[in-house]
N, C-alpha and C positions, 0 to 999 in steps of 0.2 A: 338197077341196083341189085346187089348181090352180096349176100353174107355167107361167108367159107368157116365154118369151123373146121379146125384140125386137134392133134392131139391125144386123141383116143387110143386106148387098148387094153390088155390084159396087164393084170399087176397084182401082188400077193399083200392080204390085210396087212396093213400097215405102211404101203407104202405108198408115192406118191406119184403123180402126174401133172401137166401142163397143160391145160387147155388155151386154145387161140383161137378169136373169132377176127378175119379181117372184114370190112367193107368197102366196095368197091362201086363206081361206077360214076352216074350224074345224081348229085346230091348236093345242098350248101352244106348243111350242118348236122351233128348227130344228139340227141339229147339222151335222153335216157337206155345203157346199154344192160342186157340182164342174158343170165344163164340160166334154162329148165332144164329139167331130167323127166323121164319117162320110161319109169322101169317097165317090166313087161307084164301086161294084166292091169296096168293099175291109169290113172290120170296122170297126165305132164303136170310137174308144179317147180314154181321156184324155186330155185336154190339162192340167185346172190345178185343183186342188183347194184349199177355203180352209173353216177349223175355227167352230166360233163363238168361240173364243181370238185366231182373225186367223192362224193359223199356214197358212202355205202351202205348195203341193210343185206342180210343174209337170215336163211331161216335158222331157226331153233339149232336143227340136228347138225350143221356145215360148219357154225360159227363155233370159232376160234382155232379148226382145220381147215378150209379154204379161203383162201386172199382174193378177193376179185381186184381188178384196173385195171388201167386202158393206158391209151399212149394214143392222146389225141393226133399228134402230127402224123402218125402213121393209123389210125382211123381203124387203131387195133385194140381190142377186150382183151384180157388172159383169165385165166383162173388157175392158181396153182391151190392143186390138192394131196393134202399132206392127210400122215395117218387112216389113211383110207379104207373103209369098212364093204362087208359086203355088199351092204344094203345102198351101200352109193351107188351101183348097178344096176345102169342105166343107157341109153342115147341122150346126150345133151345135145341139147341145141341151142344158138344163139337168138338174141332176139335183139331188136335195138328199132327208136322212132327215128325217120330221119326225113329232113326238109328235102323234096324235091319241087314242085310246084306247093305245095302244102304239106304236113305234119303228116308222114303215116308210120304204119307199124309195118315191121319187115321180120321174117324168119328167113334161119340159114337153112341148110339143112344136116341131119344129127353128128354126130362122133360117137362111136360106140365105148363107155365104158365099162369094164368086166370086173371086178374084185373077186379074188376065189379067197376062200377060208382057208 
């Protein structure tokens, strides 16, 4: 099982980006898929979590500038982020639980994102 994010780069305060996380491999099912950040110096923590229902929760600082979903049949996350601050300046990385033999957790690995002022 394998989780690709893409997406990442430099971009000026205010503007926006695309993030994509695909899954791939032997797997039945995905339940819960989420997006961390991990600025530098500091702990990895959520930014935006989305159910296979579509139900979503995002933290404090993201919500009502980034959208997370998915596109079940293509076993794909997004996150577009709009109005973008510096402090969104980060690696993100994907995360998501997915049934192989049993329920486990899986990380991608990062996408760099840069906000400059």
């Amino acid at each position: 099982v394998q989780l690709q994010a893409s997406g990442g780069g430099l971009v000026q305060a205010g503007g926006s980006l695309n993030l994509s996380c695909v899954a791939s491999g032997n797997f039945i099912a995905i339940h819960r898929m989420s997006w961390y950040r991990q600025a530098p110096g500091k702990q990895r923590q959520l930014v935006a979590s989305i159910m296979h229902s579509g139900a979503t929760d995002y933290r404090d600082s993201v919500r009502g500038r980034f959208i997370i979903s998915r596109d079940n049949a293509k076993n794909t996350m997004y996150l577009q982020m709009d109005n973008l601050k510096p402090e969104d300046t980060g690696v993100y990385y994907c995360n998501a639980d997915l049934r192989t033999n049993s329920w486990n957790n899986f990380w991608g690995q990062g996408t760099l994102v840069t906000v400059s002022s």
